[in-house]
VONUDREN-312639 format. One record per atom (N, C-alpha, C): residue number from 1; residue in one letter; atom name; x, z, y. Coordinates in steps of 0.1 Angstrom, whole numbers. Example, Ala and Ser with C-alpha at 12.3 -4.5 7.8 and 13.67 -1.06 7.14 Angstrom:
SITE,i,aa,at,X,Z,Y
SITE,1,A,N,132,78,-57
SITE,1,A,CA,123,78,-45
SITE,1,A,C,132,78,-33
SITE,2,S,N,128,71,-22
SITE,2,S,CA,137,71,-11
SITE,2,S,C,129,79,0
***
This chain:
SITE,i,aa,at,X,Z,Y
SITE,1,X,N,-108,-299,-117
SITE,1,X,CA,-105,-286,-123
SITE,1,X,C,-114,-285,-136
SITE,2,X,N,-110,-279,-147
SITE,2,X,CA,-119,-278,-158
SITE,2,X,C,-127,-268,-160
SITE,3,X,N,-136,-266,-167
SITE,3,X,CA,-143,-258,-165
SITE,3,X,C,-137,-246,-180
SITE,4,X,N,-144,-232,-180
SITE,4,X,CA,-140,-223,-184
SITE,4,X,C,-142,-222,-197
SITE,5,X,N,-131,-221,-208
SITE,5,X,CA,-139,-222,-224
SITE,5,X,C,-139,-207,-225
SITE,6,X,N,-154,-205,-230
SITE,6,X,CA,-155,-193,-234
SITE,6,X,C,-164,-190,-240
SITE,7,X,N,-160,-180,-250
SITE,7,X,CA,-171,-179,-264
SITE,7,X,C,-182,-166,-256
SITE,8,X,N,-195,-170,-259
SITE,8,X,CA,-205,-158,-256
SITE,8,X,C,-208,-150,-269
SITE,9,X,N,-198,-133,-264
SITE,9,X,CA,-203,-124,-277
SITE,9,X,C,-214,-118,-280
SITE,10,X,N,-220,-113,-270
SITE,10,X,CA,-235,-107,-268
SITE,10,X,C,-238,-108,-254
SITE,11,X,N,-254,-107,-256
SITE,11,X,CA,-261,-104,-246
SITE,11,X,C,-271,-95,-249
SITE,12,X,N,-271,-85,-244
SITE,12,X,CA,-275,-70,-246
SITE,12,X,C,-279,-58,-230
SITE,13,X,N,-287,-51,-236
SITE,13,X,CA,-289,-40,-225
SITE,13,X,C,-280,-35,-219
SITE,14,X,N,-273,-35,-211
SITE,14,X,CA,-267,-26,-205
SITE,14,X,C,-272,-13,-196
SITE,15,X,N,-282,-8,-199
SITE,15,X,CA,-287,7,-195
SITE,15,X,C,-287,4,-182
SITE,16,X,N,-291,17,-178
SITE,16,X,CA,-295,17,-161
SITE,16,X,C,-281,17,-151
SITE,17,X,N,-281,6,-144
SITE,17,X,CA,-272,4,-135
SITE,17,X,C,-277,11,-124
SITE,18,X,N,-266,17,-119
SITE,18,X,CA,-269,28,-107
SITE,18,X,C,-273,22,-97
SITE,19,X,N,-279,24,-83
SITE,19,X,CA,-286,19,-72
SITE,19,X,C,-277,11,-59
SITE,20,X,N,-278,1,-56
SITE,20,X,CA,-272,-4,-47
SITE,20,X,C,-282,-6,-35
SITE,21,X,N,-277,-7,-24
SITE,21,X,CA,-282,-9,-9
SITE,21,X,C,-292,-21,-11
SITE,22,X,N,-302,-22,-9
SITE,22,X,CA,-312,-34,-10
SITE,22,X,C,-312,-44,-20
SITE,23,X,N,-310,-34,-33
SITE,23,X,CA,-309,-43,-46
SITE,23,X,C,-313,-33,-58
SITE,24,X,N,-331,-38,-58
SITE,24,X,CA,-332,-34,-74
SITE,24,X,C,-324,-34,-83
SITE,25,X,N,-321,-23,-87
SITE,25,X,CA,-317,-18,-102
SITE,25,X,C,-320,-24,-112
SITE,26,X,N,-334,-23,-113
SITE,26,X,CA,-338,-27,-125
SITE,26,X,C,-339,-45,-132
SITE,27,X,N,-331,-52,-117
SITE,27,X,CA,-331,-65,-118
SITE,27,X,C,-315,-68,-117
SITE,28,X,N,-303,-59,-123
SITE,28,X,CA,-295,-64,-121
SITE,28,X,C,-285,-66,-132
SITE,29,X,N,-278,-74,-135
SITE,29,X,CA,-271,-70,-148
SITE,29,X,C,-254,-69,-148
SITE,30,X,N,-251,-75,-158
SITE,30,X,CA,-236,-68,-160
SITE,30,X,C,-228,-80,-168
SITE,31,X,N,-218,-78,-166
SITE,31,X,CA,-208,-95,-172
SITE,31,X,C,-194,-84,-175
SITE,32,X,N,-194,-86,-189
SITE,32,X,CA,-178,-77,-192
SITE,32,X,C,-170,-87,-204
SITE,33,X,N,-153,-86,-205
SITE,33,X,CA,-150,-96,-215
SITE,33,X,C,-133,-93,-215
SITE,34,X,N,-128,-99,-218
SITE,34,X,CA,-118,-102,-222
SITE,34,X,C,-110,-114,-218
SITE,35,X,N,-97,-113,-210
SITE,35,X,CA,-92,-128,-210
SITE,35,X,C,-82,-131,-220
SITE,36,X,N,-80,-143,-231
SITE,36,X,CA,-70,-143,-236
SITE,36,X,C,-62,-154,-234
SITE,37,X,N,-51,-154,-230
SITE,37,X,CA,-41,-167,-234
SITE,37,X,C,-41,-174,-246
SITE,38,X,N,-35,-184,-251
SITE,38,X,CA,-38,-191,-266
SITE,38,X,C,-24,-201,-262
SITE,39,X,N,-13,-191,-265
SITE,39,X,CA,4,-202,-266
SITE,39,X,C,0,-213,-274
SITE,40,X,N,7,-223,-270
SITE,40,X,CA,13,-237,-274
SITE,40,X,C,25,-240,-275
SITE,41,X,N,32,-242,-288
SITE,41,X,CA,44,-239,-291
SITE,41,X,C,50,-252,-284
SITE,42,X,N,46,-264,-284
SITE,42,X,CA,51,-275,-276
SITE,42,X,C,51,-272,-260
SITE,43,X,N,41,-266,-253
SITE,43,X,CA,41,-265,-242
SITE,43,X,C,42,-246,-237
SITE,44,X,N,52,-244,-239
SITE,44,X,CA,61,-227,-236
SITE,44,X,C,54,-223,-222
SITE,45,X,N,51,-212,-220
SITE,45,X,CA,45,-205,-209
SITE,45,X,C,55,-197,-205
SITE,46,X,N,65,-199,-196
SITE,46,X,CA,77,-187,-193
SITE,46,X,C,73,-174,-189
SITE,47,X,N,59,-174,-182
SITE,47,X,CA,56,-158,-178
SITE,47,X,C,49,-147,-185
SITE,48,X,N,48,-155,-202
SITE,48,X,CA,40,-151,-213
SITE,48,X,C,45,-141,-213
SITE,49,X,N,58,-136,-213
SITE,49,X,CA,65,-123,-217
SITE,49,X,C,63,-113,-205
SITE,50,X,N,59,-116,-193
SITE,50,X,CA,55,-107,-186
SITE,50,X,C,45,-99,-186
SITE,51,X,N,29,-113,-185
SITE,51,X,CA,19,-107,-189
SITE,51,X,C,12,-107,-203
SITE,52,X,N,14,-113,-213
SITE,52,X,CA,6,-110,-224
SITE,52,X,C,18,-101,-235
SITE,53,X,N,12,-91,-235
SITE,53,X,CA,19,-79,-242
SITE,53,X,C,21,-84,-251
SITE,54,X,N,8,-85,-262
SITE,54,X,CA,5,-90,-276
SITE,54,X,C,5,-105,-277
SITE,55,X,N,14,-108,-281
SITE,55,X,CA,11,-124,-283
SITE,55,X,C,8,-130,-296
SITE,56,X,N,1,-122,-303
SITE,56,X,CA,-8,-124,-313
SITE,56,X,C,-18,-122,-306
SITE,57,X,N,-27,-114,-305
SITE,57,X,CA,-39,-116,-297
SITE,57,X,C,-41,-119,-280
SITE,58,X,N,-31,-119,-272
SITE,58,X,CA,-30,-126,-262
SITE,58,X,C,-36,-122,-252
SITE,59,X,N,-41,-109,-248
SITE,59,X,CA,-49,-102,-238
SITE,59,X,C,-38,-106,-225
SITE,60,X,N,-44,-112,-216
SITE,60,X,CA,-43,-118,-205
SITE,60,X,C,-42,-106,-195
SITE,61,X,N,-30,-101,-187
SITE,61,X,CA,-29,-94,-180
SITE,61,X,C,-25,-99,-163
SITE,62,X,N,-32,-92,-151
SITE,62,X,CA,-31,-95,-137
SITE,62,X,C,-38,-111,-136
SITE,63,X,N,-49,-112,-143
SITE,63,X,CA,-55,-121,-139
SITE,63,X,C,-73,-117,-132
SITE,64,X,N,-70,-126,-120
SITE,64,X,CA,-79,-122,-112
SITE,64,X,C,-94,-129,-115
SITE,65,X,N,-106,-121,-118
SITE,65,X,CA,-120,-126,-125
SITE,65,X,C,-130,-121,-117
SITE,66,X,N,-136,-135,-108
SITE,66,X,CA,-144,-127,-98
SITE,66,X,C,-159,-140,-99
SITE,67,X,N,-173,-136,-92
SITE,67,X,CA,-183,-143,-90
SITE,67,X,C,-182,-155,-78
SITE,68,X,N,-186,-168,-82
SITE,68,X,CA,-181,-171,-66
SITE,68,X,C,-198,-168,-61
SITE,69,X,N,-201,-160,-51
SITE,69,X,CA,-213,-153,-47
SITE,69,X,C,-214,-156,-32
SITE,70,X,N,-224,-156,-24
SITE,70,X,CA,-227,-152,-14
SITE,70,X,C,-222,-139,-7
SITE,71,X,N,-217,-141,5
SITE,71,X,CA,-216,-123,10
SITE,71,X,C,-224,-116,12
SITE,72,X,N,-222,-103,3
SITE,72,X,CA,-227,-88,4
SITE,72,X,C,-227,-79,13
SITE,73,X,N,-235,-77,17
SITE,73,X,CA,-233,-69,31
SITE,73,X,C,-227,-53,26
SITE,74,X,N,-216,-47,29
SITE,74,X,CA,-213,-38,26
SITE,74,X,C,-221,-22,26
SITE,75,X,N,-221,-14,17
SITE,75,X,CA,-227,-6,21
SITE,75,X,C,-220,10,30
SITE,76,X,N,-228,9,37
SITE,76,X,CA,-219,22,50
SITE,76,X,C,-213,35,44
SITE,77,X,N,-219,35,34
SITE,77,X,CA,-210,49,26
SITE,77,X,C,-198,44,16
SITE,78,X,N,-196,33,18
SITE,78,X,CA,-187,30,11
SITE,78,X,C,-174,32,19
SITE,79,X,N,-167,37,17
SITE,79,X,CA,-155,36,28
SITE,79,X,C,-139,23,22
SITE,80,X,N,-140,18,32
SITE,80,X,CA,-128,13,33
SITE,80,X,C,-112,18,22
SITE,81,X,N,-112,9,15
SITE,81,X,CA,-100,16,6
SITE,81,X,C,-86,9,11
SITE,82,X,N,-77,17,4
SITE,82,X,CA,-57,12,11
SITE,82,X,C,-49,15,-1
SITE,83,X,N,-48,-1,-6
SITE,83,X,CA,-43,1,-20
SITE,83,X,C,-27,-3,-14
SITE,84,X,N,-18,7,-21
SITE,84,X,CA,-5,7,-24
SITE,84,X,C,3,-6,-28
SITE,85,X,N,11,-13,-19
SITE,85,X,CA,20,-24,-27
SITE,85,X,C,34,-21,-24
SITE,86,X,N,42,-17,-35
SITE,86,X,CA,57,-15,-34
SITE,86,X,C,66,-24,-33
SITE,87,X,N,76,-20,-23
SITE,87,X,CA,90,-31,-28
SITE,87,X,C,102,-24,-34
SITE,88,X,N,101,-25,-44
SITE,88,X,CA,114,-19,-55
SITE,88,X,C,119,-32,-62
SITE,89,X,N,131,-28,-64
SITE,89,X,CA,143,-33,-72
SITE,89,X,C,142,-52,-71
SITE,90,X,N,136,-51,-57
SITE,90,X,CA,134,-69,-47
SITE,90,X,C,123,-74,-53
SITE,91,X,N,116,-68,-59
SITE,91,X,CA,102,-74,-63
SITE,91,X,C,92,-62,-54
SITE,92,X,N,70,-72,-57
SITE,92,X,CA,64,-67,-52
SITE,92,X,C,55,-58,-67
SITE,93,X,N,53,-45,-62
SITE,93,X,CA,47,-37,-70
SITE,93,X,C,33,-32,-71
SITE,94,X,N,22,-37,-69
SITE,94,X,CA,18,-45,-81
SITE,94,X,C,17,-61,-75
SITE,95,X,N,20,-68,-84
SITE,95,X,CA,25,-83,-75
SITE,95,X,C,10,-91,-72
SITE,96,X,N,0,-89,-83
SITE,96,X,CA,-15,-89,-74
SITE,96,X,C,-25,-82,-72
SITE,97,X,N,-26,-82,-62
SITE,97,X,CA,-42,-69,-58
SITE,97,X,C,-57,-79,-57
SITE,98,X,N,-65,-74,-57
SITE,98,X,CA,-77,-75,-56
SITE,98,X,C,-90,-66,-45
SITE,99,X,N,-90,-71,-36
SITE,99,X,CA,-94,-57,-23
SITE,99,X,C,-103,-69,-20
SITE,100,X,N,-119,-58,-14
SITE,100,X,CA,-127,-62,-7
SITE,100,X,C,-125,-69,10
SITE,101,X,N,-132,-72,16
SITE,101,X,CA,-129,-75,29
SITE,101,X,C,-130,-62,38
SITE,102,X,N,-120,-57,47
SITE,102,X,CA,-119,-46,52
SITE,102,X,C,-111,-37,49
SITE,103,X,N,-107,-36,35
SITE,103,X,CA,-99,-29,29
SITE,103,X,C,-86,-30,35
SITE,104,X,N,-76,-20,31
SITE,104,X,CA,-62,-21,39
SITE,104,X,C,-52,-25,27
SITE,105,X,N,-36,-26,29
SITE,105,X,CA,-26,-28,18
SITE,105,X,C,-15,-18,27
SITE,106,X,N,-7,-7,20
SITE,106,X,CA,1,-3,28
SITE,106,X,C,11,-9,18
SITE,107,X,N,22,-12,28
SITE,107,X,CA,33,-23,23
SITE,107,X,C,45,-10,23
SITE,108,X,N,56,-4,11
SITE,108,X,CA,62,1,17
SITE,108,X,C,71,-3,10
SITE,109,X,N,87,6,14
SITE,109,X,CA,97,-2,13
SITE,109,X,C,108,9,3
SITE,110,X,N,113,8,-13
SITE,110,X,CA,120,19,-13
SITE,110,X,C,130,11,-20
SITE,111,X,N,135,-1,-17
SITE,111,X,CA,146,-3,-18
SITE,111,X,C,154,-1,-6
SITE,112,X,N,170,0,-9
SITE,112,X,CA,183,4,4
SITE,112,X,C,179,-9,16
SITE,113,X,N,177,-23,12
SITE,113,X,CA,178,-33,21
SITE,113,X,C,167,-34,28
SITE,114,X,N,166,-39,39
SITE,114,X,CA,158,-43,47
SITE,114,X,C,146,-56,41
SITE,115,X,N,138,-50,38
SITE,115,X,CA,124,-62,37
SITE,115,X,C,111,-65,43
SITE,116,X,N,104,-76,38
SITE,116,X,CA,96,-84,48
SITE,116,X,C,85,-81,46
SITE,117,X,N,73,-86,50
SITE,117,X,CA,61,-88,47
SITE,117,X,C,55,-102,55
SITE,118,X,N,56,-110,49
SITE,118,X,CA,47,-123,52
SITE,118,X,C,37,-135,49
SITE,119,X,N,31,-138,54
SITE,119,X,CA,21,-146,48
SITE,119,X,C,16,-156,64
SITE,120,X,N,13,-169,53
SITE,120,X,CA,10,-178,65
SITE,120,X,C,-6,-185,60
SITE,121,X,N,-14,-178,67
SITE,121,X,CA,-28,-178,59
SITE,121,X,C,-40,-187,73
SITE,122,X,N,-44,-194,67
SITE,122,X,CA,-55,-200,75
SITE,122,X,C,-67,-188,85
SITE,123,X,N,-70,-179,81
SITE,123,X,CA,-78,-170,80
SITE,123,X,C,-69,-152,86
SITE,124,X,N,-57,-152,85
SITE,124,X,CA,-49,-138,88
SITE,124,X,C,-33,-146,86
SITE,125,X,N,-25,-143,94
SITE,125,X,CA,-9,-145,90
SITE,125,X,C,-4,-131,98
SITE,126,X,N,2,-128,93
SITE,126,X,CA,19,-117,95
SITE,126,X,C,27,-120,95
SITE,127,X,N,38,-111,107
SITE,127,X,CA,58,-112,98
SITE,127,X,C,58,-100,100
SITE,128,X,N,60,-91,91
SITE,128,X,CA,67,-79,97
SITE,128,X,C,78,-73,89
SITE,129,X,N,89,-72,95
SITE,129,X,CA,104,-65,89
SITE,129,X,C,99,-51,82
SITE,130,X,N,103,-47,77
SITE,130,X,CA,101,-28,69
SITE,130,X,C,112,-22,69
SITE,131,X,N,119,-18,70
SITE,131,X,CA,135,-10,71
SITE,131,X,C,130,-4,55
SITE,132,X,N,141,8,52
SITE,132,X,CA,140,12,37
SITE,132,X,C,134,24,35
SITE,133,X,N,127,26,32
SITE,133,X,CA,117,39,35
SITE,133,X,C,108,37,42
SITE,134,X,N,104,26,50
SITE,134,X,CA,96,22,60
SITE,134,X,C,81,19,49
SITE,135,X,N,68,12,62
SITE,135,X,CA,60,12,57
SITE,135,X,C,51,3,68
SITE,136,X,N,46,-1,65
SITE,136,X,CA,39,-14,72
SITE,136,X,C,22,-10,64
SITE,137,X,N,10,-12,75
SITE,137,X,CA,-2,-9,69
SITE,137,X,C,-12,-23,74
SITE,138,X,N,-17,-31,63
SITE,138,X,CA,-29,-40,72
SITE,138,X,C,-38,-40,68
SITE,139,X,N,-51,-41,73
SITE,139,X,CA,-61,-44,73
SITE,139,X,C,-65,-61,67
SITE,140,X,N,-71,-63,59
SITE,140,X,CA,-70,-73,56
SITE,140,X,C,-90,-78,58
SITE,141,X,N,-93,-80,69
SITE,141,X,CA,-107,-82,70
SITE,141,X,C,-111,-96,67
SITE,142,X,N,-109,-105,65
SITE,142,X,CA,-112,-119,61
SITE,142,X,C,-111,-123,42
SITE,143,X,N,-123,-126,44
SITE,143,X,CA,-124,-130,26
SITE,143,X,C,-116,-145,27
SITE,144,X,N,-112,-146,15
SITE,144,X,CA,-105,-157,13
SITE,144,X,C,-108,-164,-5
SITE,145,X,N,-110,-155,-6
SITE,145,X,CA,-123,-156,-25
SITE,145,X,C,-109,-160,-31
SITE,146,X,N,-111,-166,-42
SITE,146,X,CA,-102,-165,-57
SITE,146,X,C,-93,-180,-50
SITE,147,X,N,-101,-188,-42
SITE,147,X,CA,-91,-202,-41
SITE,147,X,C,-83,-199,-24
SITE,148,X,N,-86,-189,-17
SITE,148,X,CA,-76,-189,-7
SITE,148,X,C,-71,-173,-11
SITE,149,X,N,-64,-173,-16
SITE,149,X,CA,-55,-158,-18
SITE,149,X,C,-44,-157,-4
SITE,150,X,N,-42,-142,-2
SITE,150,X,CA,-30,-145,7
SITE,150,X,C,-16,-142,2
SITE,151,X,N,-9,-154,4
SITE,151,X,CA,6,-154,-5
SITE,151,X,C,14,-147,4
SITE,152,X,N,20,-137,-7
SITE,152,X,CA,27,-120,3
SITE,152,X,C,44,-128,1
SITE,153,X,N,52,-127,7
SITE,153,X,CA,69,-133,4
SITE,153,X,C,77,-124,18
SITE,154,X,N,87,-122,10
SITE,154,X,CA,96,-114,20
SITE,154,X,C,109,-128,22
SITE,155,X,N,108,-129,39
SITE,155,X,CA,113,-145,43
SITE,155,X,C,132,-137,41
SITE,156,X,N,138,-123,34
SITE,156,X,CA,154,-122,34
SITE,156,X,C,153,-122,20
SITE,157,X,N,143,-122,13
SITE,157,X,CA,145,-120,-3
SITE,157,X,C,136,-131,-10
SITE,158,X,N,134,-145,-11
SITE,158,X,CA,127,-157,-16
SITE,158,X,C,123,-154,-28
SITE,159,X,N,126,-149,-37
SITE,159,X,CA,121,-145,-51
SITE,159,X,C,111,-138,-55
SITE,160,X,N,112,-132,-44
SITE,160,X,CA,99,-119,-40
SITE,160,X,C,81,-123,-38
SITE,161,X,N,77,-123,-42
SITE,161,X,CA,61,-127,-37
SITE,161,X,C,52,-120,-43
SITE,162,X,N,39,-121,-39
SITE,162,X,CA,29,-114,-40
SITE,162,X,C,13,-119,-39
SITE,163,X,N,2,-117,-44
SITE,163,X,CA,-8,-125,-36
SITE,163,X,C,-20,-114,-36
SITE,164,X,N,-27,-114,-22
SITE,164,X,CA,-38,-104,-19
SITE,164,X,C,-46,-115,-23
SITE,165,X,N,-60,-114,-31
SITE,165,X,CA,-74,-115,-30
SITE,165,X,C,-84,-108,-19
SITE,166,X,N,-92,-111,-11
SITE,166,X,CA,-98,-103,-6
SITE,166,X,C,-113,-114,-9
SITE,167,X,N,-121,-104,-9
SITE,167,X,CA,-138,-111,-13
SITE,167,X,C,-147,-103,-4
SITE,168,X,N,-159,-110,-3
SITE,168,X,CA,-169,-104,11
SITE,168,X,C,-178,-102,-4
SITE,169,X,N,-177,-93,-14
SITE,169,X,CA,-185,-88,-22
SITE,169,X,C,-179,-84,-33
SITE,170,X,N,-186,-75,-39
SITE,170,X,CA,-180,-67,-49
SITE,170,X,C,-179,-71,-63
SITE,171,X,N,-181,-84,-65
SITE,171,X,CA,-178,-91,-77
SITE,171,X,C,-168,-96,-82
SITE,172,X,N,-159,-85,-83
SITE,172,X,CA,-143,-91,-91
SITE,172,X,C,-137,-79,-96
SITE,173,X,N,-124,-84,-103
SITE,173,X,CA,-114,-75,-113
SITE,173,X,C,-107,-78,-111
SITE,174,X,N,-92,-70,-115
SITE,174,X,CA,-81,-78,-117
SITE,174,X,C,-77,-70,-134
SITE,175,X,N,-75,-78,-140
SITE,175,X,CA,-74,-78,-155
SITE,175,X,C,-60,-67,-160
SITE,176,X,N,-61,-57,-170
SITE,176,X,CA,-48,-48,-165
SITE,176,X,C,-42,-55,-184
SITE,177,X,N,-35,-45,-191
SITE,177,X,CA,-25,-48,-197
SITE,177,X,C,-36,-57,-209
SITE,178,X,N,-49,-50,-214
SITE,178,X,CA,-58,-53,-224
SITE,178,X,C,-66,-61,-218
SITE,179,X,N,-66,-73,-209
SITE,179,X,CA,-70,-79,-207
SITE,179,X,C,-88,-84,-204
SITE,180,X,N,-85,-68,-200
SITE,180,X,CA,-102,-63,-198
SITE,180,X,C,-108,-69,-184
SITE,181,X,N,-119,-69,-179
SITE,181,X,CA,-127,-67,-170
SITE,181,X,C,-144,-64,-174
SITE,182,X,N,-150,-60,-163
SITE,182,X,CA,-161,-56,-162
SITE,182,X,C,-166,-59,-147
SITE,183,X,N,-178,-66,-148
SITE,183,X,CA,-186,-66,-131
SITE,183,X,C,-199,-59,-138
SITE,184,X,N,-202,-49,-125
SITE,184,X,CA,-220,-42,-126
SITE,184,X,C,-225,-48,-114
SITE,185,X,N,-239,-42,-115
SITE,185,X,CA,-248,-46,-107
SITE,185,X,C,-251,-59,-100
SITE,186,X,N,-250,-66,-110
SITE,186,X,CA,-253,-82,-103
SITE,186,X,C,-260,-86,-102
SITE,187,X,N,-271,-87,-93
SITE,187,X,CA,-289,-93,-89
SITE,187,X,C,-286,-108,-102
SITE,188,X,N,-297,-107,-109
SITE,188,X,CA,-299,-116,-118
SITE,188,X,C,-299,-132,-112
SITE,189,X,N,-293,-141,-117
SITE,189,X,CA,-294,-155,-116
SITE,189,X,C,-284,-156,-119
SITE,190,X,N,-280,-174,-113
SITE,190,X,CA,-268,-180,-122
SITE,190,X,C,-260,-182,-112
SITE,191,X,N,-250,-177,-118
SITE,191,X,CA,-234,-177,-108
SITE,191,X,C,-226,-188,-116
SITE,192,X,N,-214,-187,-108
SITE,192,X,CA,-198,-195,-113
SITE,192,X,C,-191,-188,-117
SITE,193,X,N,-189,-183,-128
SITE,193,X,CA,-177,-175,-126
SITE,193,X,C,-161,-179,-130
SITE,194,X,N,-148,-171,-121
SITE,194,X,CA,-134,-183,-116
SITE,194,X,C,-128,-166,-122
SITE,195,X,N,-116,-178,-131
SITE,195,X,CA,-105,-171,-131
SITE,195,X,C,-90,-174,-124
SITE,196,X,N,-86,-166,-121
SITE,196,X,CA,-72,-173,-114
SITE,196,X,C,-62,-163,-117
SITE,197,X,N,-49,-170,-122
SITE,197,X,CA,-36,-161,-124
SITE,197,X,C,-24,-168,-117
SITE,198,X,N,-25,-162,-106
SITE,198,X,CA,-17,-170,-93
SITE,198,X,C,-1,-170,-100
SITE,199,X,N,4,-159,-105
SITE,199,X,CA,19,-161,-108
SITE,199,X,C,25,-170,-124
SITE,200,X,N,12,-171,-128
SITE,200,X,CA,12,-184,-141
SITE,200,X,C,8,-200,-133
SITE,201,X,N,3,-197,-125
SITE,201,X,CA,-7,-211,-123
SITE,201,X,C,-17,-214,-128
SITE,202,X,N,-26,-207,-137
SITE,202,X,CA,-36,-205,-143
SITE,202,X,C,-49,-207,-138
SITE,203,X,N,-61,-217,-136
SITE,203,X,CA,-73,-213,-129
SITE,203,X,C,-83,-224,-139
SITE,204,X,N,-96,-216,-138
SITE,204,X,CA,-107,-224,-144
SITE,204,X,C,-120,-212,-137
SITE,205,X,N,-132,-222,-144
SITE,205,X,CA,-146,-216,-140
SITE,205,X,C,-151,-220,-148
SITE,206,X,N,-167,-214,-153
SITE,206,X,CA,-180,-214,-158
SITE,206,X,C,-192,-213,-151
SITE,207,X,N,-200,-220,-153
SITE,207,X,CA,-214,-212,-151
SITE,207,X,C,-218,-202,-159
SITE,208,X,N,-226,-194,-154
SITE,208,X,CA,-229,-182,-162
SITE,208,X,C,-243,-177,-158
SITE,209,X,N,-254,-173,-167
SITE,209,X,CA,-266,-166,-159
SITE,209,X,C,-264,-150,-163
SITE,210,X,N,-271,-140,-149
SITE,210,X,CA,-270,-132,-154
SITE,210,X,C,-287,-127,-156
SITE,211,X,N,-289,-119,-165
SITE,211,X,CA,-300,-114,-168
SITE,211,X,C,-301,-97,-167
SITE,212,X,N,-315,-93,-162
SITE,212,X,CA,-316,-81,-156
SITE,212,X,C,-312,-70,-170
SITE,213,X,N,-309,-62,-165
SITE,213,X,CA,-309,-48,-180
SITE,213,X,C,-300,-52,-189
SITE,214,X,N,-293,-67,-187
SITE,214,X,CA,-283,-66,-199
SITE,214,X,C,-271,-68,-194
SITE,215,X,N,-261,-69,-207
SITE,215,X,CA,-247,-69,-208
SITE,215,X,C,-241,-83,-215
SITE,216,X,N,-236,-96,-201
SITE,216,X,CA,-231,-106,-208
SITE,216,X,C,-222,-105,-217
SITE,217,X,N,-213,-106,-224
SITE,217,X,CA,-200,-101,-230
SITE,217,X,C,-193,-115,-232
SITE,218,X,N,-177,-118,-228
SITE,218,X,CA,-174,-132,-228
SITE,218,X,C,-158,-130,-235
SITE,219,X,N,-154,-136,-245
SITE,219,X,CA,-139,-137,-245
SITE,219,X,C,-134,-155,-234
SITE,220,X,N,-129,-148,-224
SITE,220,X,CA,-123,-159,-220
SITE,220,X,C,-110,-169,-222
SITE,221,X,N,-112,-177,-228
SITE,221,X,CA,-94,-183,-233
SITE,221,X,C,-89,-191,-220
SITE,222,X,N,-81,-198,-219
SITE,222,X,CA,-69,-199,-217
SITE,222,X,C,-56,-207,-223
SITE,223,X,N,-54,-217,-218
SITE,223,X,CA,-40,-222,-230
SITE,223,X,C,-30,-230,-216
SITE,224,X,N,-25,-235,-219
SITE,224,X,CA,-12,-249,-210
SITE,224,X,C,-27,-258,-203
SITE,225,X,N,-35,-259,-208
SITE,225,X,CA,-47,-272,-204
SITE,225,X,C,-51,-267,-186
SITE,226,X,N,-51,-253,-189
SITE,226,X,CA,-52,-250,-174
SITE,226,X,C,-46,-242,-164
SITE,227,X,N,-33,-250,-165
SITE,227,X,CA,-22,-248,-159
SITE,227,X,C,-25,-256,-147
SITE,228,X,N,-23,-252,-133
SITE,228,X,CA,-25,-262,-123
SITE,228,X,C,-12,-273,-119
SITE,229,X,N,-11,-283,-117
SITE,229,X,CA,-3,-289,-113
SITE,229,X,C,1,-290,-102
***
């Protein structure tokens, strides 16, 4: 796998990061950037028109940007979140999420036909039918990090798919239309940091150090070179 090209914009203060559970503040920093694509007119990207809005500047959208880290032990006020995934018009709505370990996915259904929810995962598998208006809720407690995603497919509609992330720590994004992310509070040292865009085939890494009180700033590129085969 190759490793991640990416230009370092600054490294700067990033002001007082708020307090986390058995983690100085004052020793943690911050990683924020940009992902861009960079087309190849010999080698065509067919899902360019889905996610990069701008294809002059190429901000990289639903791509998943996370630390590969150690697990965090959660902290007890944090409560468990249940992010929404739709089935309209035979597709999944939003087609990738990004959720902690513990967190839930409610699966619902607002097309007329009968649809699925499945996944055949080392770590969690499901089948479960939804009628139309129906609603299916899971818990998704097993991390599976940026290289085991769980692939969502409804077994009456093949076209259809999806993929959950789930991470045993709070070091990820999922990239929206501007191609943005941001991670805080990161206890200082050197990490890996992995991008993955499951519905392109897209995946690479860097090392990265983080340093206390500041703000790494990264444009990440992207072209056909890290396309997976």
């Amino acid at each position: 796998m190759s490793m991640m090209h990416a230009r370092l914009i600054a490294d700067e203060p990033s002001g007082v990061e708020p307090k986390a559970p058995g983690i100085n503040s004052r020793l943690t920093g911050s990683i924020e950037g940009t992902v861009i694509y960079r087309a190849d007119a010999e080698r065509p990207w067919r899902y360019a028109r889905y996610y990069v809005k701008d294809r002059h500047q190429g901000q990289l959208a639903e791509a998943v940007v996370a630390l590969k880290s150690a697990a965090v032990q959660r902290d007890p006020s944090d409560q468990a979140a249940t992010v929404v995934v739709d089935q309209k018009n035979f597709q999944f709505i939003p087609e990738t999420v990004a959720i902690r370990a513990g967190d839930r996915v409610k699966f619902l259904n607002n097309d007329k036909e009968v649809h699925n929810v499945r996944t055949v995962h080392p770590r969690q598998s499901f089948n479960t039918n939804i009628p139309s208006g129906g609603e299916h809720v899971e818990t998704f407690r097993h991390a599976g990090g940026i290289r085991l995603p769980y692939r969502i497919e409804c077994v009456y509609h093949s076209a259809m798919r999806s993929w959950i992330y789930v991470f045993d720590h709070p070091y990820y994004q999922l990239t929206g239309a501007d191609g943005r992310f941001r991670l805080t509070k990161i206890p200082q040292g050197e990490y890996v940091l992995e991008m993955a865009h499951p519905a392109g085939q897209l995946r690479l890494r860097r090392k990265i150090n983080v340093a206390p009180g500041k703000t790494t700033r990264l444009e990440i590129v992207v072209s056909p070179d890290n396309k997976l085969e």
